[in-house]
C-alpha positions in Angstrom: -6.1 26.7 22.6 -2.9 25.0 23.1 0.3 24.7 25.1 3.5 25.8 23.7 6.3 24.9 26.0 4.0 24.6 28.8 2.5 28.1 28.4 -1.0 28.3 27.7 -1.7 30.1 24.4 -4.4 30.8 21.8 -4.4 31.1 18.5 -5.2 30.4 14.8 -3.1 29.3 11.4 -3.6 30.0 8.0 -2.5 28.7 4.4 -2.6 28.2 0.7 -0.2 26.8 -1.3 2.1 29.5 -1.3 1.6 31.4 1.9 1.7 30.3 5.4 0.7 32.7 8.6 0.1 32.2 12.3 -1.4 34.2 15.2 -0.8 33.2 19.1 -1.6 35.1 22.1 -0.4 34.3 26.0 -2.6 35.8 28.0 -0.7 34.9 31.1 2.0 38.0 29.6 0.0 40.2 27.7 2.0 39.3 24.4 0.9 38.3 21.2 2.9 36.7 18.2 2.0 37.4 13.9 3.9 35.4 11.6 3.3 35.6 8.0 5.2 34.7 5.0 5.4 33.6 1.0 6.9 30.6 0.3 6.6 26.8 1.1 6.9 25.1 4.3 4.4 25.8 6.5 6.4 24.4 9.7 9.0 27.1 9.7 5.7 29.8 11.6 5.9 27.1 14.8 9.5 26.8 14.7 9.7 30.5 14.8 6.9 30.5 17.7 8.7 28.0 19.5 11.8 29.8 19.0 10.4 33.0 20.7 8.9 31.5 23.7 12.3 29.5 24.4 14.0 33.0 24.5 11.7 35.0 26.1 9.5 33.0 28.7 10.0 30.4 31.3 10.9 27.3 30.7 8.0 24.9 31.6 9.1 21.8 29.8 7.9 18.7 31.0 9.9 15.8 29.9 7.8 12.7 29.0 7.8 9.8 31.8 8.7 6.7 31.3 5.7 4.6 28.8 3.3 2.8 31.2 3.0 -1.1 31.2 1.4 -2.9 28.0 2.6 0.4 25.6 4.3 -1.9 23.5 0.9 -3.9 22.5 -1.2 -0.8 22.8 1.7 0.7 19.9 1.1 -2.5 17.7 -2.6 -1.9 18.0 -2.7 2.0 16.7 0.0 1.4 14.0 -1.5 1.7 10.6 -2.4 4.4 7.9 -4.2 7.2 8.7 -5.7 10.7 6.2 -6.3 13.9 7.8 -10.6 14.6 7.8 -10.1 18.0 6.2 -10.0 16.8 2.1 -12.7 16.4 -0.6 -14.9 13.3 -0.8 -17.6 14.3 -3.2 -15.7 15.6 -6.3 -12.8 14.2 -8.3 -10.2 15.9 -6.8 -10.9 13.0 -4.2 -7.7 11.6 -5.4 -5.2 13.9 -4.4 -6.1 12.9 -0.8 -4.8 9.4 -1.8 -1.2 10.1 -1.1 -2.0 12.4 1.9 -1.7 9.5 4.5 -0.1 9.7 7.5 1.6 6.3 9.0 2.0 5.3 12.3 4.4 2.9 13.4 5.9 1.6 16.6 9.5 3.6 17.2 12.7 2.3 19.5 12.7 3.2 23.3 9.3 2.9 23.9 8.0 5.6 21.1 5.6 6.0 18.2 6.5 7.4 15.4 4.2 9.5 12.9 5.3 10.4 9.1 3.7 12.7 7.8 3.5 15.4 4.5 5.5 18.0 7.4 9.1 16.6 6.8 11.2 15.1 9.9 9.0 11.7 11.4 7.5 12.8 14.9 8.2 10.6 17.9 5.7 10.5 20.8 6.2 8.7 24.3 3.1 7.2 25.5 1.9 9.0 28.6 -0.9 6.9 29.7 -2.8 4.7 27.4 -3.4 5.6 24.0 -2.1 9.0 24.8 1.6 10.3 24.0 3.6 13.5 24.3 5.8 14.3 21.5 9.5 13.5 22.5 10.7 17.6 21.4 8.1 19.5 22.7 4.6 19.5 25.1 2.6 18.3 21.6 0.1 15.6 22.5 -1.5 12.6 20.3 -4.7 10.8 21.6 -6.3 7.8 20.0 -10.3 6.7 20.0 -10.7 3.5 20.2 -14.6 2.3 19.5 -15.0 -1.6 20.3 -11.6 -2.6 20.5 -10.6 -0.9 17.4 -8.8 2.3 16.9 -10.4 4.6 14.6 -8.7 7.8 14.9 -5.8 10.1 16.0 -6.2 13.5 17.2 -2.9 15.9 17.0 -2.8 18.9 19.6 -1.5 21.5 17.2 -4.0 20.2 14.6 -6.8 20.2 16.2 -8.9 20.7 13.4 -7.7 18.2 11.2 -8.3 14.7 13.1 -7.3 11.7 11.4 -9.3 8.6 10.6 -7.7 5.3 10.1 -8.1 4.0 6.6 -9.4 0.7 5.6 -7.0 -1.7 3.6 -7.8 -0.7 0.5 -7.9 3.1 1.0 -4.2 2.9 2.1 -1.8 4.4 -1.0 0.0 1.4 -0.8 -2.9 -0.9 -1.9 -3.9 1.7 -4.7 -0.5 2.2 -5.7 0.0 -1.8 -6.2 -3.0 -1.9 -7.9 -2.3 0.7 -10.6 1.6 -0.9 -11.2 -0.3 -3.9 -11.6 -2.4 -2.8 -14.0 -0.5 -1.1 -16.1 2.0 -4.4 -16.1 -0.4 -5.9 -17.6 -2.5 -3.3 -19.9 1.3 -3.0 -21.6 2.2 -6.8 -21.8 -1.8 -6.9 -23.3 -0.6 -4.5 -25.9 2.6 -6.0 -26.5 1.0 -9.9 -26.5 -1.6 -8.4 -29.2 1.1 -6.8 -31.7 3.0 -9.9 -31.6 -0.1 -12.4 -33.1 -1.5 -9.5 -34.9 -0.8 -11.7 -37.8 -1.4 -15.3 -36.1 -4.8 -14.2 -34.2 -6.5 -14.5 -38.0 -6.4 -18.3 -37.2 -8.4 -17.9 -34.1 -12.1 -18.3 -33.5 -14.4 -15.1 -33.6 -15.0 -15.0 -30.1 -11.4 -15.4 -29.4 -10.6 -12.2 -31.5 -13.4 -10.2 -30.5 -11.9 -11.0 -26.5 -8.3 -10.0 -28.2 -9.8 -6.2 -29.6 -11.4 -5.7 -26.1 -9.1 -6.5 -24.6 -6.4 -4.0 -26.8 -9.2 -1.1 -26.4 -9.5 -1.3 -22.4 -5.7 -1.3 -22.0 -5.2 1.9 -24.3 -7.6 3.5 -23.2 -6.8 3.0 -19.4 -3.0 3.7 -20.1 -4.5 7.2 -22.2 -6.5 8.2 -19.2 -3.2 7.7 -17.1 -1.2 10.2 -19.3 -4.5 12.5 -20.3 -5.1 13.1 -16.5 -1.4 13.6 -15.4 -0.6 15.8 -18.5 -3.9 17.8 -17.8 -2.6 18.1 -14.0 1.1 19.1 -14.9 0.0 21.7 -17.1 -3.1 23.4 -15.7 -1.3 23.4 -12.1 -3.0 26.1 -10.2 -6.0 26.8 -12.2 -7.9 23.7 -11.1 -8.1 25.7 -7.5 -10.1 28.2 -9.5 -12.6 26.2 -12.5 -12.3 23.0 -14.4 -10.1 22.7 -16.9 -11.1 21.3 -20.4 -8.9 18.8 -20.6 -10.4 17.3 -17.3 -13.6 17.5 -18.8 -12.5 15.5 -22.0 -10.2 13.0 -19.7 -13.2 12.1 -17.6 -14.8 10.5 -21.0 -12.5 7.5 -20.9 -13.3 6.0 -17.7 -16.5 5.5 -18.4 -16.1 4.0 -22.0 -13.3 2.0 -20.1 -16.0 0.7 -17.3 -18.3 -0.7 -20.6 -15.5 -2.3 -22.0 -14.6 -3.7 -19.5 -17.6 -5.5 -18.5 -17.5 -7.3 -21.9 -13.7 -8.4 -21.3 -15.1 -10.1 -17.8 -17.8 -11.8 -20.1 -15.2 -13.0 -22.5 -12.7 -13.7 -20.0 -15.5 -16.4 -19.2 -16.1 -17.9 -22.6 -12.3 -18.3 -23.1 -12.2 -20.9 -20.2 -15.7 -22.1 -21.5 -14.4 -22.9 -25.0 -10.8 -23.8 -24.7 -9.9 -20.9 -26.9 -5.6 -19.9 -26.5 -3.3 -21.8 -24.1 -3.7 -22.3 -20.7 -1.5 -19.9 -20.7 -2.9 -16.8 -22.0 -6.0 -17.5 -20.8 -4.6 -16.7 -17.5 -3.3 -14.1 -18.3 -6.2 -12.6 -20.1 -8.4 -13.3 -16.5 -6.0 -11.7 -14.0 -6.0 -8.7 -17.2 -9.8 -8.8 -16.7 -9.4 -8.9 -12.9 -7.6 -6.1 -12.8 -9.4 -4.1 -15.1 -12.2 -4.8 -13.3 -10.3 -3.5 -9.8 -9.5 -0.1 -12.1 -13.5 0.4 -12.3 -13.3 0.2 -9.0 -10.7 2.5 -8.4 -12.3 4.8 -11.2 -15.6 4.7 -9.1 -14.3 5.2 -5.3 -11.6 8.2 -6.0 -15.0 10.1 -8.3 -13.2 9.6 -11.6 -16.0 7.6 -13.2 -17.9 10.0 -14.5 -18.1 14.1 -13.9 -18.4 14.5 -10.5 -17.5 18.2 -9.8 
């Protein structure tokens, strides 16, 4: 059930990738609306909806009231990043949720604005607390707030996709710092290793056994990188219907990675311990082993450490 242009309606939406269709009736005028198409964009079905009611029906368009006092704090309070519910959690193909957020932010004159995946940013006018009307039409946003803290959003014409508010290291920003970092350093790792490949002969055992880990973790994370992006670009909508080989073979790495990697943080310790390199590149090699370590961790939480179908 919903309201479009302040006529009750009820309906249901449907999609893939490459089809988008809507039904809506108005009981209120006997008349029903079936929208169906092939191609992208699945916003073009409302603005087609919308479109029809504005020609044919009364307008009932309520324009939002002015925001009611303290709407500035309450917008600081449910700005953030939020993810729609409706992805996968238990299977690999976890990750492609990670670039599915939704931020909010506080907007000029009193609004809120929402970008999301859907094109144009959304403005909303807060209506009463922690609930807005969208500035174009009668769409509605609500907030929960659960001991002081707001938790999720709720969209009117989503109402089966709710958003939850994601924890600071969820966020894609986070994650995408993260991977940059790491790959600054896996490649400057690489690069500081073919440079002394001659010179590192001189150093202790230890030292050149922290030196080969060190080599094998960053290739191997950097081959995972390309392996899984490669396997991604190429297979493109076959994922949707098995798994591919090469996501089967990709998968390997991570977990060799994760062992190596436990050894690096060992020897990132006995570098320190033994005065081995400069001061230097022994930092370097522990912020390396830091952020390896924070690429098990991104291996484990987005299901990539292992095969989880």
């Amino acid at each position: 059930e919903s309201e479009i242009r302040g006529h009750h309606a009820i309906g249901h939406g449907g999609d893939t990738i490459y089809f988008h269709s809507d039904l809506v009736l108005f009981p209120e005028f006997d008349t029903g609306v079936y929208v169906s198409y092939v191609t992208g964009g699945a916003l073009a079905r409302m603005e087609l909806i919308d479109a029809f009611v504005k020609r044919y029906f009364p307008d009932r368009m309520v324009q939002p009231p002015e925001p009611p006092d303290g709407f500035e704090e309450r917008a600081k309070k449910v700005a953030g990043s939020y993810r729609f519910t409706r992805h996968n959690y238990s299977s690999f193909e976890k990750v492609t949720a990670m670039i599915s957020a939704v931020k909010v932010s506080p907007g000029p004159d009193g609004t809120v604005i929402l970008n999301t995946p859907f094109g144009d940013p959304w403005h909303w006018v807060e209506v009463e607390p922690y609930f807005y009307q969208h500035v174009d039409s009668d769409w509605k946003l609500a907030f929960r707030e659960d001991d002081g803290a707001i938790t999720h959003a709720f969209i009117s014409i989503l109402p089966f996709m709710p958003l939850y508010r994601l924890a600071w290291y969820d966020t894609p920003v986070f994650n995408g710092v993260l991977r940059i970092l790491g790959v600054v350093f896996f490649v400057s790792t690489l690069v500081s290793a073919f440079r002394r490949r001659k010179t590192c002969r001189e150093d202790p055992a230890g030292a050149r056994a922290a030196m080969r880990l060190g080599v094998s973790v960053s290739a191997l994370s950097l081959l995972f990188l390309v392996c899984f992006a490669v396997v991604l670009a190429v297979t493109g909508e076959e994922i949707m219907y098995g798994i591919p080989f090469g996501i089967t073979a990709a998968l390997v790495l991570p977990v060799v990675t994760t062992l190596l990697t436990i050894a690096v943080a060992f020897f990132a310790i006995r570098l320190w311990a033994n005065g081995w390199w400069t001061v230097f590149r022994r930092i370097h090699y522990s912020v390396f082993a830091i952020l390896a370590i924070g690429w098990v961790w991104f291996y484990y939480y987005w299901n990539l450490l292992g095969w989880q179908y």
